[in-house]
C-alpha positions as CSV (number, residue, x, y, z in Angstrom):
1,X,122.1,88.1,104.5
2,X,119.1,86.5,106.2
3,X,115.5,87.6,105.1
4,X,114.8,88.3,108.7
5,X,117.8,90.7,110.1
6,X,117.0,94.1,111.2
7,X,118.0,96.8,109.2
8,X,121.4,98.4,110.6
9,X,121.2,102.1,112.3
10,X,124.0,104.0,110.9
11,X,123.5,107.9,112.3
12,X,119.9,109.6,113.4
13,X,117.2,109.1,110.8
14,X,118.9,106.6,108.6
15,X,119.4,103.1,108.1
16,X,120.8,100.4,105.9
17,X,118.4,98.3,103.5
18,X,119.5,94.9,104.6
19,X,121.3,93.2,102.1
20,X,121.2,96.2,99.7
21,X,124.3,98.0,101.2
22,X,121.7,100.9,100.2
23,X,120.7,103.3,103.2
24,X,117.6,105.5,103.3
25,X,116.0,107.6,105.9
26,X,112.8,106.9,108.8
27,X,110.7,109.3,106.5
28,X,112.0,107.0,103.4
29,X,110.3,104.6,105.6
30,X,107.3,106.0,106.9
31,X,106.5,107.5,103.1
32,X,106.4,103.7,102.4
33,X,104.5,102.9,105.2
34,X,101.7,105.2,104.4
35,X,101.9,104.4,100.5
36,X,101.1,100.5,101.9
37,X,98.2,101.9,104.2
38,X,96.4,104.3,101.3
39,X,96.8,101.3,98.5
40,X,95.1,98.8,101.0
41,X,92.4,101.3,101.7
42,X,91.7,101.8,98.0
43,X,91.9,98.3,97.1
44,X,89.2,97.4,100.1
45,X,87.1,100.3,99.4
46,X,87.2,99.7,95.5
47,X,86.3,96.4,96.1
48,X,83.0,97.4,98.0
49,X,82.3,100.3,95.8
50,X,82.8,98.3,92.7
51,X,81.4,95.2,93.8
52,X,78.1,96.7,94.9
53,X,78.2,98.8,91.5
54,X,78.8,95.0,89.7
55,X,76.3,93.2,91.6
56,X,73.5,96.3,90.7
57,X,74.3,95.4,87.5
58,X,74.5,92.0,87.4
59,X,70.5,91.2,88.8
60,X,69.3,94.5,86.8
61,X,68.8,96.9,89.6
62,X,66.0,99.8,88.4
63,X,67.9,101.9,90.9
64,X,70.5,102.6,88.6
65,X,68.5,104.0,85.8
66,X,68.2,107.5,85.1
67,X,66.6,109.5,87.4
68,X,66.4,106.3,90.3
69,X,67.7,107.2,93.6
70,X,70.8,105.4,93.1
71,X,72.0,106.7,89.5
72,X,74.2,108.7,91.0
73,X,76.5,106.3,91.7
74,X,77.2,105.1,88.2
75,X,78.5,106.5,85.1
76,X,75.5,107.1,83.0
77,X,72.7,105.3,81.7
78,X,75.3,102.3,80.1
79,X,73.9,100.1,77.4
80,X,74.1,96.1,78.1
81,X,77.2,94.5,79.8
82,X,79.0,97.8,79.3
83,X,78.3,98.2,83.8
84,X,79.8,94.8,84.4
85,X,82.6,95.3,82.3
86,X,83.9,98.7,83.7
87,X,83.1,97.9,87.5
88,X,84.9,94.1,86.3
89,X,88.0,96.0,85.3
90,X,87.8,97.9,88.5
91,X,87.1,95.3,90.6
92,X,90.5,93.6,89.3
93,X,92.6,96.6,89.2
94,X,91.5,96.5,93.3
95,X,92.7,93.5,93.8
96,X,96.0,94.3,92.3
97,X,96.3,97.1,94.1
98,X,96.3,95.0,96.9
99,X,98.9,92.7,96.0
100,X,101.2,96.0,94.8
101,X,100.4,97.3,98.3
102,X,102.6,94.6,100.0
103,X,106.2,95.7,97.8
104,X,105.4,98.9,96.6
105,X,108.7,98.7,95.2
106,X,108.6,95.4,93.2
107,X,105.3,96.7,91.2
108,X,106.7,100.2,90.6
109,X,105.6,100.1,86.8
110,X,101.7,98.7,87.8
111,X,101.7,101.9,90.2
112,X,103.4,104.1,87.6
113,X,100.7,103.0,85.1
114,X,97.8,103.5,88.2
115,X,98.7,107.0,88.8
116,X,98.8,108.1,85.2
117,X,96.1,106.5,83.8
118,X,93.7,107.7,87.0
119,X,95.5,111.4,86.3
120,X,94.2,110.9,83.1
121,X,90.6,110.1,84.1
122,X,90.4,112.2,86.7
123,X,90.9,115.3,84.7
124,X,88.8,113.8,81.6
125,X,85.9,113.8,84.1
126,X,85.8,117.3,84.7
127,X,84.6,119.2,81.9
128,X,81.6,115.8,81.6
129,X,80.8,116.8,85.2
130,X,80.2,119.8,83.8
131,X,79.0,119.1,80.7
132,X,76.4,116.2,81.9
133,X,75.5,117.7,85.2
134,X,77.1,115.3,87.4
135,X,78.2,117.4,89.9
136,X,78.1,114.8,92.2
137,X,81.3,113.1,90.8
138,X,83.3,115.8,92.4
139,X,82.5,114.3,95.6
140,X,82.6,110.8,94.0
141,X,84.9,109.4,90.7
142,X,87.1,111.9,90.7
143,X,88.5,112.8,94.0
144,X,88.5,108.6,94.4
145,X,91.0,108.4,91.1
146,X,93.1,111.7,92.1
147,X,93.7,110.9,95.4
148,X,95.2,107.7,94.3
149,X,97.5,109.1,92.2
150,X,98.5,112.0,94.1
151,X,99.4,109.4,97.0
152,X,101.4,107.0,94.8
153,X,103.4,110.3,93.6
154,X,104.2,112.1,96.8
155,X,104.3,108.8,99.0
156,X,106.6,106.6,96.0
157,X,109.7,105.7,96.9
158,X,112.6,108.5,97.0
159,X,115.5,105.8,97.5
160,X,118.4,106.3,93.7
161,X,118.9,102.8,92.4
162,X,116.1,100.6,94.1
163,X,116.1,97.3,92.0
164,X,112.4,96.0,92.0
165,X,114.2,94.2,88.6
166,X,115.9,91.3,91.6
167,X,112.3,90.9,93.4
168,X,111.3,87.0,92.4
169,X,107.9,86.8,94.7
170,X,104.6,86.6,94.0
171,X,103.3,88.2,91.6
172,X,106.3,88.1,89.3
173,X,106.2,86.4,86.3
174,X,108.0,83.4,85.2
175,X,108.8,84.8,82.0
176,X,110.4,87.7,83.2
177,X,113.3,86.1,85.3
């Protein structure tokens, strides 16, 4: 079946997945839809919030010490490249969450991985916000990671059987084929 034929209407609310034989329904669709539209917005957004965060670190900014108006936005007072590191990782996992954000489907186990690790994180931060006084990372860090991965779990796919496995595009290594 060609790449570019609409997918067939078979009763109200539900379609075929061209060339799948598989059908699913308008919400199957729209949860998709949305899932596309938060992982953009978290890519674009952790790519300005973490490349201001790497830049600060990069030329040395004071205002990231403790107690500078702007310590607030990082993690704590970290020693050396420790900053660059962390915001680098981030700043890569963004961009990846870009690319996932185009097939959902084909990087099911990069957004399986996303959600649990940023479970994981999220809830690890709140007894330090606690802890460390950083009170302000309930309005920061850690709604940023749970609403990620509360958003990849309700919005995920609900269609049995989809076979990311078949995808061959980019992003999909040679190896693996």
């Amino acid at each position: 079946m060609a790449a570019d034929v609409e997918p067939r209407r078979l009763r109200a609310g539900t379609v075929e997945l061209p060339g799948t034989g598989r059908c699913t329904s308008v919400t199957e669709e729209k949860r998709t839809g949305l899932l596309k539209v938060v992982l953009r917005a978290w890519g674009v957004g952790s790519i300005l919030i973490f490349g201001a965060i790497f830049t600060g670190y990069a030329i040395q900014t004071p205002g990231f010490r403790p107690g500078a108006e702007l310590h607030w936005l990082v993690w704590d007072d970290l020693p050396g490249h420790v900053g660059l590191m962390l915001s680098g990782i981030y700043l890569v996992w963004a961009v990846y969450t870009l690319v996932a954000a185009r097939r959902p489907a084909a990087y099911s186990s990069f957004l399986d991985f996303t959600m649990w690790v940023n479970i994981a994180h999220g809830l690890i931060m709140i007894p330090g916000a606690f802890e460390q006084h950083y009170h302000s990372k309930f309005l920061t860090d850690i709604p940023w990671v749970l609403l990620l991965s509360a958003a990849i779990y309700f919005l995920r796919s609900r269609v049995s059987g989809t076979d990311a496995a078949s995808y061959t595009g980019p992003g999909r290594s040679q190896v693996a084929r």
